[in-house]
N, C-alpha and C positions, 0 to 999 in steps of 0.2 A: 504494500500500500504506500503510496507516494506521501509528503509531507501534504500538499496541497489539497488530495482529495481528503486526508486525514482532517486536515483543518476543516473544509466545508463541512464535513459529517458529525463533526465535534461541536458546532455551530450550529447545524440544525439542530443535533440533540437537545443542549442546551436551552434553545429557543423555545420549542416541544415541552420541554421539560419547568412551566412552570406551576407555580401553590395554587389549587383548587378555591376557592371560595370559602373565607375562614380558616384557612393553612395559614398559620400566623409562623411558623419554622422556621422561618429563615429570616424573621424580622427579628432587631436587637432590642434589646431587653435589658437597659441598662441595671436595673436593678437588681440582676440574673447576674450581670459581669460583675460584679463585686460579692458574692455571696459570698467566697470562699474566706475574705478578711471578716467575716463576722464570728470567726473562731482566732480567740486571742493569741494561740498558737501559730499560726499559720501567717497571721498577722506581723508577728514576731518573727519569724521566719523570713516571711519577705521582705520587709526590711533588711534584714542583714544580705540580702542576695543583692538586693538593690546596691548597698554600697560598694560590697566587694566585687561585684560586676563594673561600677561605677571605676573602682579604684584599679582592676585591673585595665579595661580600656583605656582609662590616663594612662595610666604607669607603658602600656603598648605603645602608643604614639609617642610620650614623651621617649622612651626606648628611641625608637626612629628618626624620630627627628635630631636627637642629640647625636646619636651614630654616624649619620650625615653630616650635622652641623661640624664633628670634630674632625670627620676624614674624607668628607666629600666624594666618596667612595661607592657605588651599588655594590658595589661587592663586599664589600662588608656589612652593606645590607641583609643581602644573600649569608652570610656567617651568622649576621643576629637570627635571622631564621630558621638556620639549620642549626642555632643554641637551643632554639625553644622544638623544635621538630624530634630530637635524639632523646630526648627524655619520654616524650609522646610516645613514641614506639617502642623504645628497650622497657618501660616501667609502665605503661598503657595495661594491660593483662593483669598485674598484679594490685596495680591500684584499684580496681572494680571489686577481686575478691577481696583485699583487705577491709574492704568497705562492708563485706559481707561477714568478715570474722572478727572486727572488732570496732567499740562499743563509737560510734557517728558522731555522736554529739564529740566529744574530746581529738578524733582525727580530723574536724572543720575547726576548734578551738583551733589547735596547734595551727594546722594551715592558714589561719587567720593571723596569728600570730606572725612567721614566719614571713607573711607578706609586709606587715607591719617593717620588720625587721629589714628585709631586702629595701624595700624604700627610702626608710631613713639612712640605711650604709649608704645608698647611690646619692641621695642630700649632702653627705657630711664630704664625702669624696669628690664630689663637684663644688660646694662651698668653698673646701677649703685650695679649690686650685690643682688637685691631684688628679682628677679623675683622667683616664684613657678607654680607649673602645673597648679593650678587654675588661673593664670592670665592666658597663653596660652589659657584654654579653654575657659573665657569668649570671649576674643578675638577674636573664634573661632565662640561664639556665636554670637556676634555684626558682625561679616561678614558674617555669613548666612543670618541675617535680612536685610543687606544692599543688598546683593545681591537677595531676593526677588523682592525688588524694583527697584531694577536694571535692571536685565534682561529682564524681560515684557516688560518695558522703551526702554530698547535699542533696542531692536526686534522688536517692534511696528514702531519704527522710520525707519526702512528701506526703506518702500513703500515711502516715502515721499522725498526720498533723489536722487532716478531714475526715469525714466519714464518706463514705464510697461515692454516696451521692453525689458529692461536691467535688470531688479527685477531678475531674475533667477542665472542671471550672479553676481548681488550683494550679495544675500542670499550664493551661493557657496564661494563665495569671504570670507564674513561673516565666513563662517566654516573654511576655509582655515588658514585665523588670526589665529579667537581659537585657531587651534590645535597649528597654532606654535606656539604660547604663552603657550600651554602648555606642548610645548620640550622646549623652551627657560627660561622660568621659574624656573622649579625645575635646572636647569642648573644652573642658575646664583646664588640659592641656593645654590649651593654645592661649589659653586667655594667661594661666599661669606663668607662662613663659615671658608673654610678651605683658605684664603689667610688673613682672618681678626678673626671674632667671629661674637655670633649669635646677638648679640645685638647690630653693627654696620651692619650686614648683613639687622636687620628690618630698619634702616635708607636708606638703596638704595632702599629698597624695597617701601617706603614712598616715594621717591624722584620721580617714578615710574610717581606716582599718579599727580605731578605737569606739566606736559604738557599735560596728559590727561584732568585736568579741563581745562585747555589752548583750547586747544583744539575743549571742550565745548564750551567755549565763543567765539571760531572766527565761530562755527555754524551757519547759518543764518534762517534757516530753523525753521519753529513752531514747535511747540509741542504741543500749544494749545487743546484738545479735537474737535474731524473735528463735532461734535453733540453738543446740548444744553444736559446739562447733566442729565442724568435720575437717579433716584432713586433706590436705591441698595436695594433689598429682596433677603430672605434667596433660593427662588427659583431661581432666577436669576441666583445667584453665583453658585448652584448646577447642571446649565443648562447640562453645560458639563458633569459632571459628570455621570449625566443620560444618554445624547449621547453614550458615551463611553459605555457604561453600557451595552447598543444596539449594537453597530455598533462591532462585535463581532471579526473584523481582529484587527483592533486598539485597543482592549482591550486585544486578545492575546498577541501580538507583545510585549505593554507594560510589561501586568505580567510575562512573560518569560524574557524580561529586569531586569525587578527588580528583579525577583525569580533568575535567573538564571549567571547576572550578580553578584546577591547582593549578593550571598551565596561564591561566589568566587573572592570577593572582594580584590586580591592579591595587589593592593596598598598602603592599610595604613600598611604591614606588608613588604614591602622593604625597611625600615629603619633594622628589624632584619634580614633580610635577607641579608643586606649589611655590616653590624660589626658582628655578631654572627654565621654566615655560610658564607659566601664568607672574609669576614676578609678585607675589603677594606674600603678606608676612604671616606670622604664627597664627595670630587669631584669623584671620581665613582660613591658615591650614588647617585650623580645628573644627570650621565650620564644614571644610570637604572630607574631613574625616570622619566626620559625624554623618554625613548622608547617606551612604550604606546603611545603617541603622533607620531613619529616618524612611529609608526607603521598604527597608522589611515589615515597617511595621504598618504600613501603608499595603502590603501584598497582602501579610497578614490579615487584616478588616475587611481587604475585599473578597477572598476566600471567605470570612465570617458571612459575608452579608449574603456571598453567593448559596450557599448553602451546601448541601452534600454532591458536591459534582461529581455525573457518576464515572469519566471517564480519567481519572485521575491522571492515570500513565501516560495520555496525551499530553498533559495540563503541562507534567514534568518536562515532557522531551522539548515541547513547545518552550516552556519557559528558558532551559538549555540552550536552545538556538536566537533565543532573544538576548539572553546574558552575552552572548559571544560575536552576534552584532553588532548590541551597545558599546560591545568594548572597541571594535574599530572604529566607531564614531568618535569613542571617546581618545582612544590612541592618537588620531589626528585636527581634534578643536587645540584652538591657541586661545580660545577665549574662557574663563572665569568659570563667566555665567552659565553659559554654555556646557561646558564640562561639570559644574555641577549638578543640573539637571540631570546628566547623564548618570554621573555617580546615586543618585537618587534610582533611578530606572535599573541600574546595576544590582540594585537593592531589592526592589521589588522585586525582580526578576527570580534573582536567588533566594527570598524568604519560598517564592512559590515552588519549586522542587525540593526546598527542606520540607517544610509541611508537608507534600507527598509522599517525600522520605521518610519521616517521623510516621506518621499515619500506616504507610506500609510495615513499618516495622511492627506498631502496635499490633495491626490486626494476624498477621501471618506470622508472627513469633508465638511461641506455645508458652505458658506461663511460668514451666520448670526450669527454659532455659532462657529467659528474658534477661538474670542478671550478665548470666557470661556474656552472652549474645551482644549486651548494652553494651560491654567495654569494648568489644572489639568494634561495632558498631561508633562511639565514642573517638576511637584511634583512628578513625578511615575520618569521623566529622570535625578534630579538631586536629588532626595532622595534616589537612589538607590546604588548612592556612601559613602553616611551619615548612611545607613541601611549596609551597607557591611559592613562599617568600622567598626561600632557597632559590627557587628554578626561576625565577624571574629576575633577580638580582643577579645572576651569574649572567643572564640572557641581555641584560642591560647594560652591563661591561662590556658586552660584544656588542649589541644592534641599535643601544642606547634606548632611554625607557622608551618612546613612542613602539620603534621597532620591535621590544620585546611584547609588547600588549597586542600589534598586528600580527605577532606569532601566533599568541594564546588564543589570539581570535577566530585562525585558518584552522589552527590544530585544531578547537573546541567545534567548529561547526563540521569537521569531518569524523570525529569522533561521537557527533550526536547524532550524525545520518548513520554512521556505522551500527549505532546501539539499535537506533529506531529499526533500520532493516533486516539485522545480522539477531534481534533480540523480539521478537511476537509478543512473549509474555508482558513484557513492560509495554508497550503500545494497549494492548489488552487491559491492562492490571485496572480493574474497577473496586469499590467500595462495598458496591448496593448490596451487592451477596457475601461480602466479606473476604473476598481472595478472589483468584484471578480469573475474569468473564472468560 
């Protein structure tokens, strides 16, 4: 089936497919989107996800920018990312079970902490005149490893903070945070910079991290392990990975994520993009770092308001080939305004195949093996920003940033006709029945 005739057919469906008379479903309910803060728990919880979401997108950009700002270098762009990438993958598998074998609340305390820490050292050692690229990047390192253990941690604790009912309404809630936290973040980044320096910018970014362990502690909620704990083999931890292996919508979805997102990795290269071709200072660059964000959550509401679209696997391939267009648009504007709009749209784009992704996983994952499944699941969704950054930094020392983003552009759209033809089930992959039409 052609992209084209796919889209028509996708479009009538669609059309075809709307609320009967009194199907109020698909209509927003704002009173519905906040249930889940009506439990003091959960409340508590969000909060803290809010800051240290908040705190780590700062601490990311300001990473980037100061990396550049001291070596003027993509290639040591490329190294800041393949700092945060080695931790992802060597300790990805282990951080998902340790989450499962010991007690959640005290492994997000500590990781909370630890960020605390890595902050203020990268403050003190730019304060005081010392700092070099290699401090940034270890720093860079020590938050990939905290955030291993972080995440599983705080995801895992979700179930435990609602009662079932309300789980859906929380986990979206959960997404909602992130994203602002990652328009607010590089925000405050840029405004930090450019109202103060970057080595007072890491000290707010640290200040961040103290009402989030606050936070932690007014929890009341376990974390305990809800099992007597079992014994960790090398089969165990691979469970998922096998699953995936199999279960062939969820393993496309991913590799086309990481293939296709990672190849066109246009974020760790808006720092050149923002002093070397637009000619704008920090607080702009915090405003085009934020649009990605800004744009997901904008895909995100329209997905809410559209409702249960039943052809999902189109939605994703579709959105694929839009993500990898924008970017050669975006690779060759010289203008601001322009390229931020773009970045926006880059945004959208990519919230609409996570959601997909996410969604497929829910439903076609079996309940038993949902944790392993998550982590490896986890390493494909947050190695693919560690692997970009990498592979487009290296690619920008050779073809310089425009040229590398025309790359990821050519690769990502032949790589999404390859999935689309060479892959039925994902073209196929609906909702209405629960697995794949």
């Amino acid at each position: 089936m052609s992209p084209l005739r796919s889209a028509v057919d996708f479009l009538e469906s669609e059309m075809n497919d709307t609320p009967s008379e009194g199907d109020d479903s698909r209509l927003l309910r704002p009173s519905l989107l906040w249930s889940s803060l009506r439990y003091r728990e959960f409340a508590v919880y969000i909060g803290m996800v809010f800051l240290t979401m908040t705190g780590y997108w700062m601490r990311q950009a300001q990473n980037l920018y100061q990396v550049y700002e001291l070596s003027g270098s993509t290639f040591q762009l490329g190294m800041t990312g393949l700092a945060q990438a080695i931790p992802m993958f060597a300790l990805g598998l282990f951080g998902g079970t340790l989450a499962d074998l010991v007690d959640r609340r005290k492994l997000i305390q500590l990781a909370i902490l630890g960020n605390f820490l890595v902050a203020a050292a990268l403050g003190v050692v730019t304060i005081t005149g010392n700092v070099q690229v290699w401090h940034i990047i270890v720093g860079t390192s020590l938050t990939s490893v905290l955030n291993v253990v972080l995440t599983p941690a705080r995801m895992a604790m979700i179930a435990r903070l609602v009662p079932t009912s309300h789980l859906m309404n929380a986990v979206s809630m959960n997404s909602s945070v992130s994203q602002s936290g990652h328009i607010l973040g590089p925000m405050l980044a840029g405004l930090a910079i450019a109202w103060s320096d970057a080595g007072h910018a890491y000290l707010v970014n640290a200040l961040l991290y103290v009402p989030a362990e606050a936070a932690m502690l007014l929890l009341r909620t376990s974390g305990e392990p809800s099992r007597p704990r079992e014994a960790v083999s090398l089969n165990s931890l691979l469970a998922g990975v096998q699953f995936m292996r199999k279960q062939r919508v969820i393993l496309a979805l991913s590799l086309m994520d990481f293939a296709i997102i990672g190849v066109g990795y246009y974020q760790s290269l808006l720092p050149v993009f923002a002093k070397d071709i637009y000619h704008v200072g920090p607080a702009a660059f915090g405003l085009l770092a934020s649009a990605p964000a800004a744009g997901g959550i904008i895909g995100i509401l329209a997905l809410l308001v559209a409702g249960d679209i039943k052809r999902k696997g189109l939605v994703a391939l579709w959105a694929f080939l839009s993500f990898s267009s924008c970017l050669a648009v975006f690779a060759l504007t010289r203008n601001f305004s322009l390229g931020l709009l773009l970045v926006v749209a880059l945004g959208i784009t990519n919230s609409l195949q996570a959601v997909i992704r996410h969604t497929a996983f829910q439903v076609l994952t079996p309940d038993h093996l949902r944790g392993r499944t998550f982590a490896v699941f986890t390493m494909f969704a947050q190695g693919v920003g560690s692997f970009g950054a990498m592979q487009v930094g290296f690619m920008a020392s050779l073809l310089g940033a425009p040229g590398a983003l025309l790359l990821g552009s050519f690769l990502g759209v032949v790589l999404t006709l390859t999935f689309w033809i060479g892959w039925p089930e994902v073209r196929r992959f609906g909702i209405g029945r629960g697995s794949v039409e």
